[in-house]
Structure formats: C-alpha cells, structure tokens
C-alpha positions, -999 to +999 in steps of 0.1 A: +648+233+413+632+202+431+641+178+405+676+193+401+686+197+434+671+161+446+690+140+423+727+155+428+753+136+439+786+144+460+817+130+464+818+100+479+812+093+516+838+091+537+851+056+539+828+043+510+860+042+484+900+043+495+914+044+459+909+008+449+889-007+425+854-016+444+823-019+423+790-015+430+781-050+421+811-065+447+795-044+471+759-050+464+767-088+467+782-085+497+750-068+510+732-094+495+753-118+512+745-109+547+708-103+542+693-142+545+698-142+582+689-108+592+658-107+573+653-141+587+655-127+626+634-102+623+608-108+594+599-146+594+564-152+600+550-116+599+529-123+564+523-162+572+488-169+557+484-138+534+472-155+502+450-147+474+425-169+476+412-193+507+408-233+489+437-256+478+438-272+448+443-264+404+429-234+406+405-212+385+428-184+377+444-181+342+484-187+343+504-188+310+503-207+280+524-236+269+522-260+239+497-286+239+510-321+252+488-356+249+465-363+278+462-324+283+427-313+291+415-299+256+387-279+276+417-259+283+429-247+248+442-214+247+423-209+212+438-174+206+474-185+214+470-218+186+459-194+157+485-171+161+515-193+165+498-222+141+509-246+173+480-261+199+488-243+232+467-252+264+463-223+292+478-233+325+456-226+357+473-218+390+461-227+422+442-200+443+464-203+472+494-196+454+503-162+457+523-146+433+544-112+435+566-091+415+591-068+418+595-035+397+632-025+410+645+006+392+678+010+390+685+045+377+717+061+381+703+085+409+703+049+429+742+051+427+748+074+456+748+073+493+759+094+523+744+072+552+750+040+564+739+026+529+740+035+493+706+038+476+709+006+457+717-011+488+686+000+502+673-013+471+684-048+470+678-054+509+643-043+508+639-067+475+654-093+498+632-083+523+600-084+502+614-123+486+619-141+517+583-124+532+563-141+500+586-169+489+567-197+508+542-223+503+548-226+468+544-192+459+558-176+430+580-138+424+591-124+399+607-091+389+614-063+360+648-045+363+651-013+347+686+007+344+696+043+328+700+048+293+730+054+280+751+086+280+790+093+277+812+103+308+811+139+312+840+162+320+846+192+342+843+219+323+820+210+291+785+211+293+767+175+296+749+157+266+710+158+274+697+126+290+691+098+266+655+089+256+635+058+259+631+038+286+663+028+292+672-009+296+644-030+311+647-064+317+623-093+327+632-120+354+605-145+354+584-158+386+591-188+400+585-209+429+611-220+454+634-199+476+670-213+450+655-192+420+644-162+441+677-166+454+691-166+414+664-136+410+681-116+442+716-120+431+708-113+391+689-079+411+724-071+427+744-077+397+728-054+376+749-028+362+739+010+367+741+026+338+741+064+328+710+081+316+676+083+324+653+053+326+614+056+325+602+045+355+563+046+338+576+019+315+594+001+339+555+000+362+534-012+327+561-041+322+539-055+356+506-051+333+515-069+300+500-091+299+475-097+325+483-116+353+461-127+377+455-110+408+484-107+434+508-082+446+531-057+428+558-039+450+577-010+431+611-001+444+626+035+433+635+069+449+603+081+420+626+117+413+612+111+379+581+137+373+549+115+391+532+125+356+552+099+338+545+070+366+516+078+382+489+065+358+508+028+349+508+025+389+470+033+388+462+007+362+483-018+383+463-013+414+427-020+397+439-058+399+466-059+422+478-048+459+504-022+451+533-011+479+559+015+470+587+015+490+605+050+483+642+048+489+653+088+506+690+097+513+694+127+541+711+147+514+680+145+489+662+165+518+687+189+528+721+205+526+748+207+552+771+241+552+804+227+542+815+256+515+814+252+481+803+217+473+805+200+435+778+180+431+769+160+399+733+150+383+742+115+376+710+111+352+719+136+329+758+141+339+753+181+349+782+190+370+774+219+395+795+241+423+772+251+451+779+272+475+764+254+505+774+283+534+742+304+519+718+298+545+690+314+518+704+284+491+699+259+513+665+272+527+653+268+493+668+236+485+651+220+516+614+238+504+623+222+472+630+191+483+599+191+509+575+198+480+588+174+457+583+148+483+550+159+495+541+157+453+550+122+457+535+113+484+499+125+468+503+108+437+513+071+457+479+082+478+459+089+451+470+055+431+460+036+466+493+020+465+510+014+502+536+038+509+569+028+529+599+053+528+632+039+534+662+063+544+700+055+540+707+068+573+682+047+591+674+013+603+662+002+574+647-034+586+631-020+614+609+007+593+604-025+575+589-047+605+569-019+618+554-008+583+545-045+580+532-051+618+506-021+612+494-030+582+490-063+595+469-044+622+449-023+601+433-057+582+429-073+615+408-044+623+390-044+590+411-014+576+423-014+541+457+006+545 
C-alpha cells in the first residue's frame, strides 16, 4: 500500500492550470529563469574552499582520454585505450584542486505532480540550480545524468492500465564541464526534459555516476526514491566508496497524508492506475499516513546505511532555506571534525 498510495496523483492544484496550454517545460523554465539571483542571495560563499585536494597545479588524478597529439607527454599513454581503438590516445590528468560534481536528476513521472507552492520537478530543477551555482567555481567541473519514464500509452477511465514498461527508461548523459555558460546550458537542457510515462530505474540511473571510474569528487542524486530502495540502494553504495554522496529527497504533503475532501480520483502516473478513494474514511486515511510514514522511514535507513547525506525537500516549504541550513550544519559538523 506504501508504494501505491505515495505515488498517486490528483487533479491539479488550484491555480496550477486554467484551461490553456501550459507545459511543464514553459513552466520549469520559468523557474529556472528566476533561480540565478535567489540562489545567488542566499547561497554564495557557503562551500567557498571545499575542494578535493589542497595543491595547485596538473594534477595526479586520471581524467579522460583523448587522441594522441605531437609534443604530448608519451609517459602519459593510455596503452589500453590505443589497442582497442588501433588510435594512440594519451590519458588527461586533472588538477587536484579541481573539484568535480555530478548530478543524477531523475525525472520520473511521479516528479509531475504538485499540490504546494511547487511541483516536484520544480523542486527538482531549483535544488539542481542550487547544487550548480554552490560548485561551479574556480574552474570546477559538473556534470549530470537525466533519467525519464519509460514509455506507456494514455490510459482511460474505465479500462485497466497497461503494466509499467521495463528497462530503465530513457537515460541520458550531459557531460562535465567547467565554466558557469555550460552549467547554465546543463540547467536549462535539465528543465527542458520531457516527462515521460512509465517507470524509470532509478538503480540505473545511480550506476551511470560509476562507469567508468572517475576520480574522486561529489555525486548528488535528486529523486523522490518511491522506487523499492532494493533496486537503488546498492549502486548508491558503490558510489559512496569513492565519492561524497548527498541525496536530496523531494516530499509533497500529499505523499504523507490525505485531506477528507470525499471521494477523490487519484492516478499512479508510473504505471497509469486510475483510483477513486474515498478520503472521508478516517480508518483509510490512518492507514495511508502509517503507509506513507514507513515507506519514508525505509528510505531514510537505506540513505543511512549507504552513508550518503540526506536533505528532504517539501513542495510546501521553503525550499532554499532547508537548503542553507542543511548546508550551514554540515559546514559545522567538518569544522568540528564530524563527518555528517
């Protein structure tokens, strides 16, 4: 009942639609669009000096490869990269004080719904603005992987819905780059992403961050994780052996509970179940809030026991300040010689 009952959607919020065309994307770029200087206001300067390494200069840590070019060091041949392509390839070495972060944003169709101030994809993209603009500095690099539904026909009223569509859904790779005009590019190809029906693997979505090996840095995963923790728990394990790891769990009030309004249709939009409920059953919604409490509690443990940072982000909140104060304590904690 947990998983069922967390991912249902309602009609939409009051004032969110009025009939005309409005799509998620228009909206999400507006969003996007009024981000740089609120982020700015509040977050500038609260991770100045976090890097991974202490001295300047080339660098000891592996990068990625690229074809061989005259005057290149030849001490820096990336042997197992020439035999397989039959083309000399050198390995590129990044310098230790760059700092390099990437994004796992997932996308699913339970994103597309809201009934606070925010949709959960808006949540989404602002904390992915939020996290660029705190690590895009001093010639540091971010990157992100993008992963939507899979994809399943419309359903109708009435007709039961197709079962949700397997694979991993449609995963996509943005490459990390310096400088804050291509994290803008990455930001706004984020927003523009289409939500698509279906299912997406949010475990395949996490191992996309470890192939192939990167060098040490940080990995933030955005999602509301309502898929089983079974199927993301162990890639986010794996990624924390070489890299910090902070989840930031996007909630909406309605995930948690139920308000008695009647009977209430309500739609899974990852598998396209359509559902009557009859919310004035104070029993119903007892359960639906245990439900929901365990289900959260579940993933709470399994963030814990990955040692990945946990923030939770609600779409009825002030999203920016849980932001500042999640960052000011863990800036605390290492100032005290805590780890999280």
């Amino acid at each position: 009942m947990a998983r069922a009952a967390a991912v249902t959607s309602s009609t939409p919020r009051s004032g969110h639609r009025d009939g005309t065309p409005d799509p998620a994307t228009d909206r999400s770029g507006a969003v996007l669009s009024r981000l740089q200087l609120l982020v700015t206001r509040k977050l500038d300067g609260l991770l100045q000096g976090d890097y991974a390494g202490l001295l300047p200069g080339p660098g000891s840590e592996a990068g990625e490869s690229r074809e061989y070019r005259p005057g290149d060091d030849v001490r820096r041949m990336d042997w197992p990269v020439t035999a397989r392509t039959t083309t000399p390839h050198v390995r590129r070495t990044v310098a230790d004080r760059e700092l390099e972060t990437w994004l796992a944003v997932d996308l699913s169709a339970s994103l597309d719904f809201g009934t606070g101030r925010w949709l959960k994809r808006e949540v989404v993209v602002a904390a992915a603005a939020a996290v660029t603009h705190l690590t895009v500095r001093g010639g540091n690099r971010i990157g992100a992987v993008v992963g939507s539904g899979g994809d399943l026909p419309a359903p109708r009223w009435g007709r039961r819905a197709p079962a949700a569509a397997a694979g991993p859904g449609r995963l996509v790779r943005l490459p990390a780059r310096p400088g804050r005009r291509e994290a803008q590019g990455m930001l706004r190809a984020i927003a523009d992403t289409e939500i698509r029906p279906g299912r997406s693997d949010l475990g395949a979505l996490i191992d996309m961050l470890n192939r192939p090996p990167r060098r040490r840095g940080v990995a933030v995963v955005i999602s509301d994780f309502l898929a089983p923790p079974e199927q993301w728990a162990r890639p986010l394990r794996k990624l924390r052996v070489r890299h910090d790891v902070l989840a930031i769990e996007v909630v909406d009030p309605r995930e948690l509970e139920l308000p008695d309004v009647g009977v209430l249709p309500v739609v899974d939009p990852e598998t396209g179940e359509l559902h009557e409920v009859q919310t004035a059953d104070p029993s119903l919604r007892h359960r639906y809030a245990a439900a929901a409490a365990a289900q959260r509690a579940q993933i709470s443990a399994a963030l814990r026991s990955a040692g990945a940072g946990h923030l939770r982000l609600r779409t009825d909140r002030d999203w920016l300040l849980d932001m500042v104060r999640f960052v000011a304590a863990q800036r605390h904690a290492r100032t005290r010689g805590t780890t999280r």
